[in-house]
N, C-alpha and C positions, 0 to 999 in steps of 0.2 A: 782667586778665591777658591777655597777648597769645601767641599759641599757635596759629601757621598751619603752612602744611606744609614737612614739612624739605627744603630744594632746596637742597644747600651748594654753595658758592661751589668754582669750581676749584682754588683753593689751598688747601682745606682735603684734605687727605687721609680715604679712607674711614674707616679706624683713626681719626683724629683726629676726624673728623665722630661717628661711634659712640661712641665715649670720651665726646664733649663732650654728648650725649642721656641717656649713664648717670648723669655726673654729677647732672645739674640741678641747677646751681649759681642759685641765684637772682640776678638784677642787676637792677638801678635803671638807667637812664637820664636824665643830670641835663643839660641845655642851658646853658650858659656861652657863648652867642653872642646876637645881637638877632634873630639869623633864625628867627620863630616857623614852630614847627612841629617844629623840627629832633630833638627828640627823640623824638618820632613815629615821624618815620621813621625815626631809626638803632635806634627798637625794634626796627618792624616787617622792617626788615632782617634785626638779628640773631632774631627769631624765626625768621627765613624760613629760614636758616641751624642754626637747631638750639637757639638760645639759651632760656634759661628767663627771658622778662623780666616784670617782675611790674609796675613801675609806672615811669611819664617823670614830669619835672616841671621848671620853671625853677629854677635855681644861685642859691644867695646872691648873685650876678652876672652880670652877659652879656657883661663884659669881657677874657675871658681867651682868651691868643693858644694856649693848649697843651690838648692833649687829654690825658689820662688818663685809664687804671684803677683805682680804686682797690681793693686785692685785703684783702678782711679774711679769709678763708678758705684759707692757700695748700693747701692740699689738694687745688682742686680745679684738679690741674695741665693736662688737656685744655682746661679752660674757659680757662683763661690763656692759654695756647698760642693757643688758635684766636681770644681777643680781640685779641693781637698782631698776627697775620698778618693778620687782615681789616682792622682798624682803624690798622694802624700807629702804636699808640700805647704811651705812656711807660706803664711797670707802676709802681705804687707798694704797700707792702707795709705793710699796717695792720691785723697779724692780730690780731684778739680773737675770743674765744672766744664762740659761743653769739648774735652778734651777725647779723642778716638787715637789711639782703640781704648776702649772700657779698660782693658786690663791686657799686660803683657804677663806672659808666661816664659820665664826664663828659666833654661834649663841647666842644672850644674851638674859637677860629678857625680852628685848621690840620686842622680834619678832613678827613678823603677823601671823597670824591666818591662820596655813598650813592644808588645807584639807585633809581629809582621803580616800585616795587613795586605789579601791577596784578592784584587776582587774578580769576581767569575768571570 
């Protein structure tokens, strides 16, 4: 599990940032590109940010040009929100019940530009 300190990003607002800590909404992080490592970091990002992410791993492929969320929980509407605004990415909505993680975070070619994250 990964779980460093909450430092959110400026476009997260405080309400949104606090919102998205109560939830803890569980994600997956899944890499859908050739660039190892990548899900790594955009763990260790969204932890850094607030997120509850529980495990990364390579995509049935590393050929995909689009990022997406995939949201199996919509309940947990802060976590959405602040998945959108930081990741700029497509939501997709595949609610089942009872199913963990809340939501996988697959990452494609058109990711955003995840900082490198150094901690003291």
């Amino acid at each position: 599990m990964v779980k460093l300190l909450h430092l959110p990003a400026p476009e997260l607002s405080s309400n949104l940032a606090d919102r998205l800590r109560q939830e803890q909404a569980i994600i997956q992080v899944l890499n859908r590109t050739r660039e190892s490592g990548l899900a790594v970091r955009v763990s260790s990002y969204l932890a850094w940010q607030g997120f509850h992410v529980t495990s990364t791993a390579n995509a049935d492929r590393s050929n995909y040009q689009h990022s997406e969320a995939i949201i199996r929980d919509p309940s947990k509407t802060a976590t959405i929100q602040a998945l959108k605004t930081l990741l700029h990415t497509q939501v997709v909505n595949q609610p089942k019940d009872g199913i963990s993680p809340a939501m996988s975070v697959i990452v494609g070619q058109d990711h955003p530009q995840i900082p490198v994250l150094n901690a003291p």
